[in-house]
Backbone as numpy.savetxt, mean C-alpha at the origin, in Angstrom:
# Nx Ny Nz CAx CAy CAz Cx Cy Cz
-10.10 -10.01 -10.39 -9.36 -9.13 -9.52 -8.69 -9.97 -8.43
-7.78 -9.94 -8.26 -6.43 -10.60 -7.09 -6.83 -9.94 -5.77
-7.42 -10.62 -5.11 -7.02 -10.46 -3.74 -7.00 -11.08 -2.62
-6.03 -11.39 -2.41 -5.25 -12.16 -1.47 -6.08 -12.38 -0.02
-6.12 -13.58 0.19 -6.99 -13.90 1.86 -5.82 -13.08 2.98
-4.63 -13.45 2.45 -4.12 -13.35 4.06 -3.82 -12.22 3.95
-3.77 -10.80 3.42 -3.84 -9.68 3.60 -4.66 -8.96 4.37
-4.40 -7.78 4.89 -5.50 -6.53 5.29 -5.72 -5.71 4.10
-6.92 -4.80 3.88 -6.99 -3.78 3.20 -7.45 -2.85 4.19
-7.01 -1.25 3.19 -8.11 -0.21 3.38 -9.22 0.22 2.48
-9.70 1.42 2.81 -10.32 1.62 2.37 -10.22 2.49 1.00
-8.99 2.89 0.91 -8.12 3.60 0.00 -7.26 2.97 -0.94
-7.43 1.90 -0.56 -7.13 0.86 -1.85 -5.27 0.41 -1.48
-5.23 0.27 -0.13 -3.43 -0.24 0.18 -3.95 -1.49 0.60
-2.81 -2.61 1.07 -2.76 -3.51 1.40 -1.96 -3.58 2.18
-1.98 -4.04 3.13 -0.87 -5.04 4.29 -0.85 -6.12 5.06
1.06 -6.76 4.86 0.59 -7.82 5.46 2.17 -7.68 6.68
1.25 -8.36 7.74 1.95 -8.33 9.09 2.93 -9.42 9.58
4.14 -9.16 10.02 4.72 -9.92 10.56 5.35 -9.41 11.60
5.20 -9.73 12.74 4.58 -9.04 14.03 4.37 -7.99 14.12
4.98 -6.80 14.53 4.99 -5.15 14.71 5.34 -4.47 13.44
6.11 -4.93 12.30 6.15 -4.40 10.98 4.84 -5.19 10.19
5.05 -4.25 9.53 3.49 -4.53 8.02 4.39 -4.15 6.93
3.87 -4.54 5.86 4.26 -4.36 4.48 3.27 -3.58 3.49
3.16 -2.60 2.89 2.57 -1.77 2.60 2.48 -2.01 1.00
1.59 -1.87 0.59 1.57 -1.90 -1.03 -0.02 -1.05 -1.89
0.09 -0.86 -2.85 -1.26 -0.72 -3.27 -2.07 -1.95 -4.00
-3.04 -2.23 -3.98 -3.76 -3.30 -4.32 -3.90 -3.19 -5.99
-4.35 -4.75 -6.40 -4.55 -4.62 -7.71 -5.71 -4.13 -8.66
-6.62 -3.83 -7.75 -7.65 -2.64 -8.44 -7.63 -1.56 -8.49
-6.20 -0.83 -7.46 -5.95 0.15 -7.23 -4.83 0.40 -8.87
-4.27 -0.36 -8.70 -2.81 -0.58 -9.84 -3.98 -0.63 -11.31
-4.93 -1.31 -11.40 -5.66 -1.34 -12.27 -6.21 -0.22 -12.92
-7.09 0.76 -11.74 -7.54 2.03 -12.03 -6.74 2.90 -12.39
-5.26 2.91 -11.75 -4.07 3.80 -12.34 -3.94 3.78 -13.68
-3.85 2.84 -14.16 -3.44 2.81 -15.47 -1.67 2.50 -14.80
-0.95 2.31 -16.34 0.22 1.64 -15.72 1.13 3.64 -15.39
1.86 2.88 -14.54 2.81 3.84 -13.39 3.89 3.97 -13.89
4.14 5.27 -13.59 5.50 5.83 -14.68 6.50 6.08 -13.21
5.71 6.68 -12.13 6.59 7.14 -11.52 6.30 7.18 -9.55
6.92 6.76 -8.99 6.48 6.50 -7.04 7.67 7.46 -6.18
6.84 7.93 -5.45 7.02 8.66 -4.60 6.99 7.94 -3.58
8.16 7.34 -2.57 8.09 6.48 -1.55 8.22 7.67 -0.16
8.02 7.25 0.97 8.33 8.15 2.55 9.94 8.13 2.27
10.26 8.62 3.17 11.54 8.24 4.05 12.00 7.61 4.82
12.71 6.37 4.66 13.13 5.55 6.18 13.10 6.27 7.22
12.66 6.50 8.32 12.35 6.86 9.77 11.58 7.76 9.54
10.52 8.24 8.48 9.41 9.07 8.98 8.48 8.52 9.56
8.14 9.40 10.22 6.33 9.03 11.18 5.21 9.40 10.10
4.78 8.19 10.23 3.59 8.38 9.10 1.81 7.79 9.85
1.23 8.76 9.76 -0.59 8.68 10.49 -1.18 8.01 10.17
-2.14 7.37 10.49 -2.67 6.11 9.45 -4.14 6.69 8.99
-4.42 7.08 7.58 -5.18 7.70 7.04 -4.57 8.90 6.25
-3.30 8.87 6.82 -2.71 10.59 6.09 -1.79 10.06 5.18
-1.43 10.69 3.83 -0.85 10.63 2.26 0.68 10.94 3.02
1.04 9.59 2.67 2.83 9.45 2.48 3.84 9.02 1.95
3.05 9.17 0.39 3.68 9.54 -0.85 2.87 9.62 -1.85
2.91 9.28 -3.16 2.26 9.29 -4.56 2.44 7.89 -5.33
1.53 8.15 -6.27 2.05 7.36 -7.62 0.98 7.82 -8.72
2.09 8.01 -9.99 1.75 8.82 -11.16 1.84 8.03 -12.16
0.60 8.60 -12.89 0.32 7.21 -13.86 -0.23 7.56 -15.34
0.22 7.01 -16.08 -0.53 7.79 -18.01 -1.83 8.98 -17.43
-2.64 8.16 -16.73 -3.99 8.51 -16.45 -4.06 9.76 -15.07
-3.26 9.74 -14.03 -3.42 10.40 -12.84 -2.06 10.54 -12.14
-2.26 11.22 -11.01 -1.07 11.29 -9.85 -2.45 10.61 -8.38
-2.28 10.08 -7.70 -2.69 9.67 -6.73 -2.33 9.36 -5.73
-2.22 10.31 -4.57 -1.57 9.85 -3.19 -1.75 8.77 -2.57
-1.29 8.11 -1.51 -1.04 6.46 -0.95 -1.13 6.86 0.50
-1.87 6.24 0.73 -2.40 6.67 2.22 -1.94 5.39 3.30
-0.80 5.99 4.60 -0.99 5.15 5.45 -1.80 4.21 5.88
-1.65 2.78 5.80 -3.28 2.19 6.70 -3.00 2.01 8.02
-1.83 2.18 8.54 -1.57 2.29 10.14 -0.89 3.33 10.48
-0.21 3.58 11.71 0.40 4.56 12.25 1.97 4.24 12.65
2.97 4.44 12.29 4.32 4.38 13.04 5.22 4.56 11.99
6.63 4.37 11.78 7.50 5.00 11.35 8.48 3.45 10.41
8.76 4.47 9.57 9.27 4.17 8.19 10.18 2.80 8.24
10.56 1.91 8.01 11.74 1.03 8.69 12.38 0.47 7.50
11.60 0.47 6.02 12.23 0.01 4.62 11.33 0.46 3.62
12.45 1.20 2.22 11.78 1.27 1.27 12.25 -0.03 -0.31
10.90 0.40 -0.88 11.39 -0.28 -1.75 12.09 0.51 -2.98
13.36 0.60 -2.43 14.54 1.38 -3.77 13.97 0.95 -5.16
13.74 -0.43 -5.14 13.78 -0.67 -6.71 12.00 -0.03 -7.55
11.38 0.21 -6.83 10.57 1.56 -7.57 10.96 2.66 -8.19
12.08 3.19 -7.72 12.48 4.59 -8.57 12.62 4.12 -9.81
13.72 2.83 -10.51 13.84 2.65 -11.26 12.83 1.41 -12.38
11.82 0.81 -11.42 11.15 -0.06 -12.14 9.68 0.57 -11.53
9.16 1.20 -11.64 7.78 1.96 -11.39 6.44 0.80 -11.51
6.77 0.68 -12.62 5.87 -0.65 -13.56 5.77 -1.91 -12.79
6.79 -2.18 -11.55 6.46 -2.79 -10.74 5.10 -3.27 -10.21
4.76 -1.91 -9.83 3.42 -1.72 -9.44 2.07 -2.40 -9.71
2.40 -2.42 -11.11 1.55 -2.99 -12.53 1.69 -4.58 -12.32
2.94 -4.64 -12.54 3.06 -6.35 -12.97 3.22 -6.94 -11.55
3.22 -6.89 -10.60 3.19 -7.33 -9.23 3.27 -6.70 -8.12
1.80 -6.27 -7.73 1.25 -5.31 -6.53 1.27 -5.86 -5.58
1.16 -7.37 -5.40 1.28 -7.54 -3.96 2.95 -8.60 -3.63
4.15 -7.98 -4.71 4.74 -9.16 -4.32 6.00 -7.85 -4.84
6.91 -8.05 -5.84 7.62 -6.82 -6.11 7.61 -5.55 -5.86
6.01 -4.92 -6.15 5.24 -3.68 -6.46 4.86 -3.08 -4.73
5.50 -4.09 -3.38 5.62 -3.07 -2.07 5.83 -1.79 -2.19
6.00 -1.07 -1.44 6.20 0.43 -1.49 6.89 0.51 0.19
6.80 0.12 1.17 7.25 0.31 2.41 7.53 -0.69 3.43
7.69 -0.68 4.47 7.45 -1.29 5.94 7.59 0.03 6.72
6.29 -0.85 7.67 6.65 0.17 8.34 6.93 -0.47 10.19
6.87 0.25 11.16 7.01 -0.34 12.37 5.79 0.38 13.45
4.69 -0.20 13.37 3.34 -0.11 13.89 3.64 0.68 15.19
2.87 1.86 15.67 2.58 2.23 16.71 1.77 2.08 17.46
0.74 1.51 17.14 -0.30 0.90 17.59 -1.52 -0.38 16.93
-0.60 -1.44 17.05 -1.18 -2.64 16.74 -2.77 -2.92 16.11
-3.35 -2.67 16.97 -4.78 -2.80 17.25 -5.53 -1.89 15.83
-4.70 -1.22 15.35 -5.07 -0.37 14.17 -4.45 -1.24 12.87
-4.22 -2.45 12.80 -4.59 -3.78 11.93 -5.89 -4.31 11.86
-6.26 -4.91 13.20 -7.47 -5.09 13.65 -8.85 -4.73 12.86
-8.13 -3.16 12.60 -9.63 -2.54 12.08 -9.63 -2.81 10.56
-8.44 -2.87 9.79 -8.34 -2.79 8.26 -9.80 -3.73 7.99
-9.77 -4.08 6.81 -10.96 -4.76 6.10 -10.14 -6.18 5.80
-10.76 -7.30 5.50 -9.68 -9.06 5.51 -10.45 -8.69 4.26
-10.26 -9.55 3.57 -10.10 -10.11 1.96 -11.96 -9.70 1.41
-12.46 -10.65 2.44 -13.94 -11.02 1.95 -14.70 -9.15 2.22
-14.39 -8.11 3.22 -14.94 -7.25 3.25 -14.60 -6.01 2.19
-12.99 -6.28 1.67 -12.73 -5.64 0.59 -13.24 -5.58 -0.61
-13.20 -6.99 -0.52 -13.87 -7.60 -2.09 -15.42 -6.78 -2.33
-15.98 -6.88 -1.61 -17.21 -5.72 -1.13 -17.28 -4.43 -1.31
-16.40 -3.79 -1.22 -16.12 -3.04 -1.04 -16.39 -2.40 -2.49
-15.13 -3.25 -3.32 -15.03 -2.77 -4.21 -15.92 -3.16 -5.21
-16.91 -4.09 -5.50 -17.63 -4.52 -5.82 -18.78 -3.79 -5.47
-18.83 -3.32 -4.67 -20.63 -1.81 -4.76 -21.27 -2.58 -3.70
């Protein structure tokens, strides 16, 4: 299982990585794994306000539909267009093509809390 040191996780299975006040949003590769491969993503909207813990969008898969949960709080600033048409992204590169957002942090300190590499790995591991 791939997972990257210099990332954050949640607990919901996203990833982000920070460069100052924007983060980069993605789902992780155990997350992309459990999906089964992805037919179809539901991204936010550039300038929505999105909660960190609250569903702000989807992704639908042979196997499921599964919402994507903010891991911080603030508003929309880039999507990744090329999901509508390459979904499978997701699949073949979750933490590098397979983004889903940026966003522009409302409150910093709510990085801080995500999980780093070694507590994820835990996580998901039992």
């Amino acid at each position: 299982m791939n997972i990257p040191e210099q990332l954050r996780y949640s607990t919901d299975h996203e990833w982000i990585s920070r460069d100052g006040e924007i983060v980069r949003v993605g789902i992780t590769d155990y997350a992309q794994d459990a999906l089964g491969d992805v037919v179809f993503v539901q991204v936010p909207a550039v300038g929505a306000n999105v909660n960190a813990g609250e569903s702000f969008g989807e992704v639908e898969s042979t196997k499921s539909v599964s919402d994507v949960y903010a891991p911080v709080s603030g508003v929309v600033v880039q999507i990744n267009d090329g999901l509508v048409d390459s979904p499978q992204a997701l699949n073949e590169d979750p933490y590098g093509d397979g983004w889903i957002c940026t966003i522009q942090m409302s409150d910093p300190t709510q990085y801080e809390n995500l999980l780093d590499a070694a507590a994820y790995r835990q996580l998901i591991e039992g």
